[in-house]
N, C-alpha and C positions, 0 to 999 in steps of 0.2 A: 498764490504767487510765492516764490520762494528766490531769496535773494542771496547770492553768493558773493563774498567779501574778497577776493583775491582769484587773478586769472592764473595765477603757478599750475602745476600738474595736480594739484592734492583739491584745488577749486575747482577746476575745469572739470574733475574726474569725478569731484559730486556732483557737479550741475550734469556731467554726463549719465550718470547711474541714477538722476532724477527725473532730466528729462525723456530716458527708454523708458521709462514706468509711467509715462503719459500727465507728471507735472510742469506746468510751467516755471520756467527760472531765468533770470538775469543774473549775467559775473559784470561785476563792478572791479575794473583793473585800472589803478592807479597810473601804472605807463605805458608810453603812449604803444609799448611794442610788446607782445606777447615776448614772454623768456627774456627780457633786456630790462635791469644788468643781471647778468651773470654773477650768482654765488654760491656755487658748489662745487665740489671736485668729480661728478659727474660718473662716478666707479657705482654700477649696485650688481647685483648677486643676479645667477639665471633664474632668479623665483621669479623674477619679474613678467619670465612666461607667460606663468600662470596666472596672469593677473593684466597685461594687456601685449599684444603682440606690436612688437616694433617694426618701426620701418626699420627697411635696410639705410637709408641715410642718416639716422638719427644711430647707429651702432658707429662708431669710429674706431673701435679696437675690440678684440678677444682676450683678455688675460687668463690664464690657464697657470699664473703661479705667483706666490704673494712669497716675499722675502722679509724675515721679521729680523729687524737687526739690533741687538743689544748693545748699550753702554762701552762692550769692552769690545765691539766689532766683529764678536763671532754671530753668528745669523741662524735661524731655522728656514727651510725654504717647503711652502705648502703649498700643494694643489688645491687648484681652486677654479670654481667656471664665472669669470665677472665678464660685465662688458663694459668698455669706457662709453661715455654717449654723449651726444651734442646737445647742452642741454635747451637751446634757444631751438633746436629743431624736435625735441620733445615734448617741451612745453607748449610747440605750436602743434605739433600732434594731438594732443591730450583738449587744446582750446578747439580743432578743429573738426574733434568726438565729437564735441556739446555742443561746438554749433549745428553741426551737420543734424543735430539728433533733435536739433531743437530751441534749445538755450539762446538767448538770445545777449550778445556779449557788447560794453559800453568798456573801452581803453579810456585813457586819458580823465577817468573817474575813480577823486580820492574821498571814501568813507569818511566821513565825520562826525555823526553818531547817531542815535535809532532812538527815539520816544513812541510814537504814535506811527512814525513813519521815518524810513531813512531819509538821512541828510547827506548828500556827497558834494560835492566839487566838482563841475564838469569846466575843465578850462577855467576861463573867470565867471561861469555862473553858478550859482547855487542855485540846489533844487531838490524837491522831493520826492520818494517816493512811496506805495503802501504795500506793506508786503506781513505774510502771513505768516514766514519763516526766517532768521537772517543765522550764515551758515558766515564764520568770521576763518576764511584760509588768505589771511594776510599775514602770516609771518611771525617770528620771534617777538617783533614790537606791536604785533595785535592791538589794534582798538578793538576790535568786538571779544577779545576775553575781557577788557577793562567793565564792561556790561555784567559779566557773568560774577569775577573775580577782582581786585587790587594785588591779586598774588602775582607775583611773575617770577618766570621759572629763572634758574642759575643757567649762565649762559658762559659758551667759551670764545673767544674771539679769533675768527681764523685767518689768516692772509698765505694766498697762494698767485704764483707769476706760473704763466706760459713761458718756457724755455725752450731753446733749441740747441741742442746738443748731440749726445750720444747714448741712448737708450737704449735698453731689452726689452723688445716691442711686447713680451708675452708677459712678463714679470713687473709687477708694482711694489714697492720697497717699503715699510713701514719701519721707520725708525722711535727706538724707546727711551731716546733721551731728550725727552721734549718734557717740561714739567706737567703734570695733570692731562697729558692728553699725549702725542707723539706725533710724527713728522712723517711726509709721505712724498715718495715719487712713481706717479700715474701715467705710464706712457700714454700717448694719443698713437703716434709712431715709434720709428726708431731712430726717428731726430726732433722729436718734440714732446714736450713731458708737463701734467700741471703739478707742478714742485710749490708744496706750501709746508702748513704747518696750522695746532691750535693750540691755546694752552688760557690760562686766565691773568699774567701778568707780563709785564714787560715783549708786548706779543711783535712789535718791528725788530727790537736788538736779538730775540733770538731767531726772528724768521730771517735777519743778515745774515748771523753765522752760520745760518741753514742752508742757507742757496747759496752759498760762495763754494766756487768751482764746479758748480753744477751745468754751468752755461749760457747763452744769451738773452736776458729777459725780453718777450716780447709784450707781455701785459700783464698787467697787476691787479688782482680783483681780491675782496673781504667782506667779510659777512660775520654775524652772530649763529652760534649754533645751542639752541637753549638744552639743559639737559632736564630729563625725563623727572618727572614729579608726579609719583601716584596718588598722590591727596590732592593733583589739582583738578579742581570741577570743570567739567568740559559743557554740560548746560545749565541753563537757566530757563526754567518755561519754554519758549519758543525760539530760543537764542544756544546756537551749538558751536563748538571750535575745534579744527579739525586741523591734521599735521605741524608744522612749526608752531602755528599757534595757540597749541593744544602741549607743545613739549614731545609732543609722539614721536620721540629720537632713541635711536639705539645709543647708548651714553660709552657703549666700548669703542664705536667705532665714528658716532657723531652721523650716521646716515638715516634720513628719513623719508628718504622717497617711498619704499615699500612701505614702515611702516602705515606713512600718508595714506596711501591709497587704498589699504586695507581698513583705514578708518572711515574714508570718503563712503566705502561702500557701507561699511555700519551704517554712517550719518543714513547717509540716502534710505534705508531700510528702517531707521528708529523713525525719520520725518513722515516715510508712507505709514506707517504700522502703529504709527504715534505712542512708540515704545521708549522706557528709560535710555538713551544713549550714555550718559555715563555708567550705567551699570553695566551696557553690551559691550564699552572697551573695554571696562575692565577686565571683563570676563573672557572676551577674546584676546584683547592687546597686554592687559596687566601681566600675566605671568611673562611672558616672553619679555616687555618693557622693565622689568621689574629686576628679571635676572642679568639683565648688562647691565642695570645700575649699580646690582650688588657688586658684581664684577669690575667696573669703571670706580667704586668707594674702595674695593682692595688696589688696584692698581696703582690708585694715587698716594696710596700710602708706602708705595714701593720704593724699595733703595736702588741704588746702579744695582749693588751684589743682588738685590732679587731679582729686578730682569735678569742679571747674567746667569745666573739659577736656575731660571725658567725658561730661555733660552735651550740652556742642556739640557733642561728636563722634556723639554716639547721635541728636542730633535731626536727623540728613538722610532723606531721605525713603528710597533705597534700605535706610536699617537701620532703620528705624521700620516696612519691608516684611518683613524677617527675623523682626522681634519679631513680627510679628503672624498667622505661621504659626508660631510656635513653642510651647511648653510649658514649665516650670520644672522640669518630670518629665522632661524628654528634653532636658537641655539641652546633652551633651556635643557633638552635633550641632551645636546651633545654634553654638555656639562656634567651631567651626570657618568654618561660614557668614559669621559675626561680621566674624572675619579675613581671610577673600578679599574678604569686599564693601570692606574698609574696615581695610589692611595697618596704618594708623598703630596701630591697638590693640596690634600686635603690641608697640608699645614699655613696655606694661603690663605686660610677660611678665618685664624685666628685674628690675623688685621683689621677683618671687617669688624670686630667687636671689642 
């Protein structure tokens, strides 16, 4: 028996990739409603393809262009293939994988912790259970990494409102004057947008000045987004952690749904084959994780004058060709690309050291 810590997309999608290989698995989900609450901005990349086909209801937009806007409000505008998505009807996709396939799913069940046997919370009862595997995709505040590790990752804190307004239903906006991290406008349509924001201080007084005159809030949703940490251990014997609770976040951009699920399927594969999993993300996930860290530790060292720098350096037409063969999933590549087309970047390299 194999027990999974969290009903998100990143839990659902290991107990799904465990139970096609003919394991049994229970997801232990804390509320009472698959996908509820809501904390993500819900934008990931077409890699997602490749990796599980969506319904058409759970897609609620096409973006085909990202607008990078600098400090002094001149902008780069890049193509790009995203899709916005509904994420309480993906998470119920992704939970309705594993049942379908097998998995056998307990809502309204909070982890409490594992010696001999799990300990949860179901409503007002306690109770146990015995399990041979405990796989922890509960989130940034993980208990089952506290099992493995007391390390916990550095985290940024984000708040983002549903607006309605007036939007460019193709184009989502990335602003770079946000401290340690930047500011975003994600159409749904072309009269409602989720307008937020992350950073690590002062996170309400700059998400005000952020949404002012953007338009009518209609709800306010926040969450933690932990940033990537390659020395953090992801097992312990018989005890593994997977997506948010694992850190497996692209640190440029704060999105970890792909990488999630590209770890769910390691996990699943390290638990049948009873192979090292922290050695198989590293080996798969570390270099890609590794290189928007490095990228997100130059960033944050940047002045207004470097975005505005890098702004005109991004907008020549040979790199605005880069960007629009590339991916955020695959970008250790493109970085390299980056830098032959266009050596001046290389003097970005000096911050990070």
């Amino acid at each position: 028996m194999i027990t999974v810590v969290g009903g998100g997309p990143v839990g659902s999608f290991s107990a799904y990739n465990l139970t096609k290989k003919g394991q049994k698995v229970r997801i232990f989900e804390e509320h009472k409603k698959i996908g509820v609450p809501v904390q993500c901005t819900g934008i990931v990349t077409k890699q997602i393809d490749d990796i599980v086909k969506l319904k058409k209801n759970v897609i609620l937009n096409k973006v085909t262009k990202a607008k990078i806007i600098a400090p002094n409000n001149k902008s780069v505008t890049l193509a790009v293939k995203d899709y916005v998505i509904d994420r309480t009807l993906f998470d119920e996709q992704l939970s309705d994988m594993a049942v379908d396939a097998g998995a056998k799913l307990f809502t309204n069940t909070r982890f409490l912790d594992y010696t001999k046997r799990v300990k949860v919370k179901q409503g007002t009862k306690t109770k146990y259970f015995s399990t041979d595997w405990l796989v922890g995709a509960d989130g940034p505040n993980s208990k089952v990494r506290l099992l493995i590790t007391t390390k916990r990752p550095k985290v940024l804190v984000g708040k983002q409102a549903i607006i309605k307004g007036s939007f460019e239903k193709n184009t989502f906006q990335v602003y770079l004057d946000v401290p340690n991290f930047f500011g975003w406008v994600v159409p749904i349509d072309s009269t409602t947008a989720r307008v937020g924001l992350a950073t690590t201080t002062n996170v309400a007084k700059h998400f005000e000045n952020f949404i002012k005159g953007k338009g009518k809030i209609q709800e306010l949703q926040a969450g933690t987004i932990p940033i990537f940490n390659p020395l953090l251990k992801t097992q312990k014997n018989n005890i593994l952690i997977v997506g948010d609770a694992a850190g497996q976040i692209k640190a440029t951009t704060g999105g970890g749904i792909i990488p999630g699920l590209k770890a769910s399927k390691i996990a699943a594969k390290s638990i049948i084959k009873k192979s090292d999993y922290n050695l198989s993300c590293k080996a798969k996930l570390g270099v890609e994780l590794t290189t928007h860290l490095m990228i997100r530790k130059t960033l944050n060292k940047f002045s207004a004058k470097d975005y505005n720098e890098l702004i005109t350096l991004t907008n020549q037409q040979k790199i605005r060709n880069v960007f629009a063969q590339a991916s955020r999933d695959n970008f250790s590549l493109t970085a390299l690309k980056l830098m032959f087309q266009e050596p001046k970047y290389l003097k970005y390299l000096t911050k990070l050291f």
